[in-house]
C-alpha positions as CSV (number, residue, x, y, z in Angstrom):
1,X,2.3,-11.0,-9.0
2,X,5.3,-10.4,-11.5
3,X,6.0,-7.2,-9.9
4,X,6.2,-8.5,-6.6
5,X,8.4,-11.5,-7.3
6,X,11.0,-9.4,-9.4
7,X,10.7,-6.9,-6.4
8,X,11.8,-10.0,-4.0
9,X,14.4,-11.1,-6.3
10,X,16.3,-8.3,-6.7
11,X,17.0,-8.2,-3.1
12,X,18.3,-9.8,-0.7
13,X,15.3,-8.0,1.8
14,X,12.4,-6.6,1.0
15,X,9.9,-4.4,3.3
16,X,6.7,-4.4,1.4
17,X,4.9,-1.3,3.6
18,X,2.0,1.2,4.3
19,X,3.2,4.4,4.6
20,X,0.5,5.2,7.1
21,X,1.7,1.9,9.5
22,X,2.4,2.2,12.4
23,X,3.7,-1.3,12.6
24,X,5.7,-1.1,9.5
25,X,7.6,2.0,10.6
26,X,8.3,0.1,13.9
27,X,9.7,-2.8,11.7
28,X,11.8,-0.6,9.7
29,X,13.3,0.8,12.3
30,X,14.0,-2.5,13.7
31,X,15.9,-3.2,10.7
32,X,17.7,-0.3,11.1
33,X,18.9,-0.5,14.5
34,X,19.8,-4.2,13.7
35,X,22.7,-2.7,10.4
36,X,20.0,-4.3,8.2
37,X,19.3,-2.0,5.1
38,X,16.1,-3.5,2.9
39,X,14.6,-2.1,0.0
40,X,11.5,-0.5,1.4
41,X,8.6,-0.7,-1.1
42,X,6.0,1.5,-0.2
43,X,2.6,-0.1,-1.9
44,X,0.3,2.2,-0.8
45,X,2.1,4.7,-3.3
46,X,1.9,3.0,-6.3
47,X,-0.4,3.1,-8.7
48,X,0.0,-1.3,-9.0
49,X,-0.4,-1.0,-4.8
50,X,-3.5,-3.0,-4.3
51,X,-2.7,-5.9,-6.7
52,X,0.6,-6.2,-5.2
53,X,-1.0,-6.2,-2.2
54,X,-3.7,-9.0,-3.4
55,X,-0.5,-11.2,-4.8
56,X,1.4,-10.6,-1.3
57,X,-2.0,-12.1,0.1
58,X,-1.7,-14.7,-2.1
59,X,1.9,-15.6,-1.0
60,X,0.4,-15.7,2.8
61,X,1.4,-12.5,3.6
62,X,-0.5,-10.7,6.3
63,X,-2.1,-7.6,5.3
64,X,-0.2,-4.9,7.4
C-alpha cells in the first residue's frame, strides 16, 4: 500500500497498467492524444505487482 500511495503522490497522474491490456493501452493513448503525459506504472512488471494490485483493489480500483 505504501508503494502505491508514494507512487500517487509524486504525481500529479498516474496510470497504474497491464502490459498485456488492451484497455490500458487504449487509455494511454487517450491520454496522449489529449497533451496529458502520466507516469505509467506498469504492475505487472514488478516484482511488488500483485500487492500493489491487491492495495489498488483496496482503494476501489477496478482490476484492469
Amino acid at each position: 500500500m505504501d508503494k502505491v500511495m508514494r507512487l500517487a503522490t509524486e504525481r500529479g497522474v498516474v496510470l497504474f497498467s497491464k502490459s498485456s491490456c488492451c484497455l490500458c493501452y487504449a487509455v494511454k493513448i487517450l491520454f496522449q492524444e489529449l497533451g496529458v503525459t502520466p507516469t505509467i506504472h506498469e504492475i505487472d512488471q514488478d516484482p511488488e505487482g500483485r500487492e500493489m494490485e491487491r492495495a489498488l483493489m483496496r482503494l476501489g480500483c477496478k482490476a484492469p
